[in-house]
N, C-alpha and C positions, 0 to 999 in steps of 0.2 A: 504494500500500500504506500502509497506518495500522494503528495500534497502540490496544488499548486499556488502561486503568491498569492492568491487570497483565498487558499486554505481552504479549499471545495477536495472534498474527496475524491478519487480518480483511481482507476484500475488501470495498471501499469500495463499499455498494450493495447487492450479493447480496443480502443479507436480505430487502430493498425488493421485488426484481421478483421473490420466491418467492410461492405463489398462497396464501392466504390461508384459513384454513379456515371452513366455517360457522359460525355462532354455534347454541347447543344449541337455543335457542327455537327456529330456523327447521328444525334437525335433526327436532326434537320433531314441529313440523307434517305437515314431511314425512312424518313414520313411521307417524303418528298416520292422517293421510289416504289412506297406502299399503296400512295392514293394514288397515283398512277396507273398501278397493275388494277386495283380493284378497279378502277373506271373503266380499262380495255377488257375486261372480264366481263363485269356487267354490259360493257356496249355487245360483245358477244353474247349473251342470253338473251339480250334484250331483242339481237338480230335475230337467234331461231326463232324465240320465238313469233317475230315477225313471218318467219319461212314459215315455219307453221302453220299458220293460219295461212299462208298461200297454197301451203301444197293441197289442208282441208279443202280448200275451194275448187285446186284444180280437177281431184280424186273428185269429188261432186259432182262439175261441169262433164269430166269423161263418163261418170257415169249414167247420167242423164242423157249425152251424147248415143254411148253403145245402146241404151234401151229403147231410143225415140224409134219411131216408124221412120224407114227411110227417106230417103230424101232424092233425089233427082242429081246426077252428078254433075258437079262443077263446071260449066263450058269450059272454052276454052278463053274467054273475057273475062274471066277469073280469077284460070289456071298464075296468075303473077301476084295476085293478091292471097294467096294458100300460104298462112305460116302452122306450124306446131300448136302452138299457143291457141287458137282462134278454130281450127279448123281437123287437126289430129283424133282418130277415132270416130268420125262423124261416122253414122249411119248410111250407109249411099245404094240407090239404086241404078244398074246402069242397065239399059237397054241398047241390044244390037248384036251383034255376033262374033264367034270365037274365030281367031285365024292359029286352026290347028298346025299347021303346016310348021309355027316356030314355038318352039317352046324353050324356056330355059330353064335351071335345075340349080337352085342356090342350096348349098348344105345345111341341114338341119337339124337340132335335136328338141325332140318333142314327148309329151308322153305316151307315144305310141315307141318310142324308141330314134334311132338315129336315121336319116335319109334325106329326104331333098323337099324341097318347097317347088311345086311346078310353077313357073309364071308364063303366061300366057297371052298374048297380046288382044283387047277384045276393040274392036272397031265399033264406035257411038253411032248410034241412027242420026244424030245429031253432029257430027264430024269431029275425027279426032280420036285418037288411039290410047286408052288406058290400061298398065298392064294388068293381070288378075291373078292374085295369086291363088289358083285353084285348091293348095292345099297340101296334105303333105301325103309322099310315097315311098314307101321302105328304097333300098339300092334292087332289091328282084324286079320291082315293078315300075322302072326307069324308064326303059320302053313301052313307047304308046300301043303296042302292040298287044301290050299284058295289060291293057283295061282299055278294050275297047266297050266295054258300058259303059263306061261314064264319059266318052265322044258327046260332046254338043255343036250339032252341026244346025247351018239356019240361025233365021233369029232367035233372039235368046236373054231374057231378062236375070240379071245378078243381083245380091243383093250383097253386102259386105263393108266393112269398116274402113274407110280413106290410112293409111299409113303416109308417114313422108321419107322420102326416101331416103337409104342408106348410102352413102358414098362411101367409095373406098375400101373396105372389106372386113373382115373381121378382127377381133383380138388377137396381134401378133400376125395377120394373114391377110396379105391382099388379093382383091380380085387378079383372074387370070385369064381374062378372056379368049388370047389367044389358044391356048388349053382348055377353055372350059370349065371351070373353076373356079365360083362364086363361093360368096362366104358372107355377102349382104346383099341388098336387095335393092343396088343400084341402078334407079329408074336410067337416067341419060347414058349411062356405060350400057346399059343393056339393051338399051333402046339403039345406040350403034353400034354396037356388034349383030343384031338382029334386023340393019339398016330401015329402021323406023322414023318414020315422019311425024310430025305434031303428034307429039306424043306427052300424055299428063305428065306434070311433076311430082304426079303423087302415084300408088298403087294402091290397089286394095284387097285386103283379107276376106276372101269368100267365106260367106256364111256355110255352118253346114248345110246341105242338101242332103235331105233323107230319100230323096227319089233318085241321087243318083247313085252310081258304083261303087263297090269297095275302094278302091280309090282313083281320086286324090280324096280326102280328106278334109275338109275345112274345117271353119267354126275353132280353130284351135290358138287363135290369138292371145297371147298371154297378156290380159291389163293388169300390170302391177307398178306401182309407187313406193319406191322405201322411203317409211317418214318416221326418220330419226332424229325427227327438231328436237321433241320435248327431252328428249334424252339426255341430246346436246344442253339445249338450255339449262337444264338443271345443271349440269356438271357447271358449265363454265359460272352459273350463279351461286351452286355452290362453293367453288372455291372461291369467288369473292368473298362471301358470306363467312368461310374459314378465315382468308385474309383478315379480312376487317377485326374479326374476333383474335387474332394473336396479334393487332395493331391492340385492341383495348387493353389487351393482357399484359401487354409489351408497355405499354403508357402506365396502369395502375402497382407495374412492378418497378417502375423507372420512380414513383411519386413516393412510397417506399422506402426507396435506397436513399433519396432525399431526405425523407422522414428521418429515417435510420441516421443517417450521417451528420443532419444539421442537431438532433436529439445527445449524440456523442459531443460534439463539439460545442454545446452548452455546458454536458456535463462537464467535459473533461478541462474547459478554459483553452481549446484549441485554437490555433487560427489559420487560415488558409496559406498556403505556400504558393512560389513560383508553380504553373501549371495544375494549380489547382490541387497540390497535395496537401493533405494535412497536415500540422507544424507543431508538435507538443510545445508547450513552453514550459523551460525548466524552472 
């Protein structure tokens, strides 16, 4: 035990091994770089969740799309105004007839198994070539020769869902025209290699047809949307929310050490040093 000039009791030390508090500069930093991250975190929640509510809307509109009664296909005073957004999935009917003579065969896998998608060029009574994607056909039944039932010859009304087309080819795989060797459903590449004239910018997904042949197959259009906003958004407002909560922790343990340090320094008759260290006085 020691004493100091005016004889206040004091525990020789204490002061010494009490924890020390930050200095404001590096406080500063820290708060500086904390309210920061939480702001780009929450603008990020705050965007899914904005996505969110767009993709709900869009899974809405296509769904209302694929159930309406169809609808008359797009002329060709149109065909420039068709984007995704606006016009993808619609219900369509076309009238006029199949030009069997060219057909092409993009690979597929479906839940019938693996094989080709036929497309099929269908001339509009109303002028102008749309192709049709009649459907799917294992690799045995390639040849139009192994389904001649399902031949539509003459005119001939379709009914089927507008797709937009696929350029370029598939995952890691491009078309191959000159071989033969599709891998997406590229209306203009296919439309020249099949030397096609006014020919839509879109195709479309045949409905199934239960009056025609074993195959091709329609109806097998897969509508799906992954909607992993809310997911997103939680995470990234969660860790804000984590953030924020070891900024308060980080503040009421910093107010503390001040507590703590100005409490000794009454006791003990200390006085603050060069760089803010404590200074017993003898």
């Amino acid at each position: 035990m020691t004493r100091n000039r005016s004889d206040a009791p004091v525990v020789a030390g204490a002061d010494l091994a009490a924890p020390s508090p930050r200095s404001l500069w590096s406080l500063a930093l820290i708060g500086a770089f904390a309210l920061f991250t939480i702001a780009v975190l929450s603008a990020l929640g705050v965007w899914q969740i904005y996505r969110l509510q767009w993709k709900l809307d869009l899974i809405a509109r296509v769904d209302e799309r694929v159930h309406a009664t169809p609808l008359a296909a797009p002329g060709r005073g149109s065909w420039s105004g068709i984007t995704a957004e606006s016009d993808e999935y619609r219900h369509l009917r076309l009238d006029g007839r199949f030009d069997n003579t060219r057909e092409t065969f993009v690979q597929a896998v479906t839940s019938l198994g693996a094989g080709f998608w036929v497309l099929t060029p269908f001339d509009l009574r109303a002028g102008g070539t749309v192709l049709v994607n009649r459907g799917f056909v294992p690799p045995e039944n390639r040849d139009q020769a192994t389904r001649l039932d399902s031949k539509v010859t003459g005119p001939a009304t379709v009914t089927g869902l507008l797709r937009i087309t696929e350029p370029g080819g598939g995952f890691l795989r491009q078309n191959d025209p000159k071989n033969g060797r599709w891998y997406s459903r590229d209306v203009s590449a296919i439309a020249a290699d099949l030397s096609l004239d006014n020919v839509a910018p879109y195709f479309v997904d045949a409905d199934f047809d239960p009056k025609g042949g074993k195959y091709p197959v329609g109806g097998l259009t897969v509508v799906s949307f992954p909607n992993n906003h809310l997911v997103y958004a939680l995470t990234w407002l969660g860790l804000a929310a984590m953030l924020a909560g070891a900024v308060v922790w980080l503040a009421r343990d910093e107010l503390r050490l001040r507590h703590i340090r100005s409490s000794l320094d009454r006791a003990s008759g200390h006085r603050t040093g060069p760089g803010g260290t404590p200074v017993k006085l003898s």
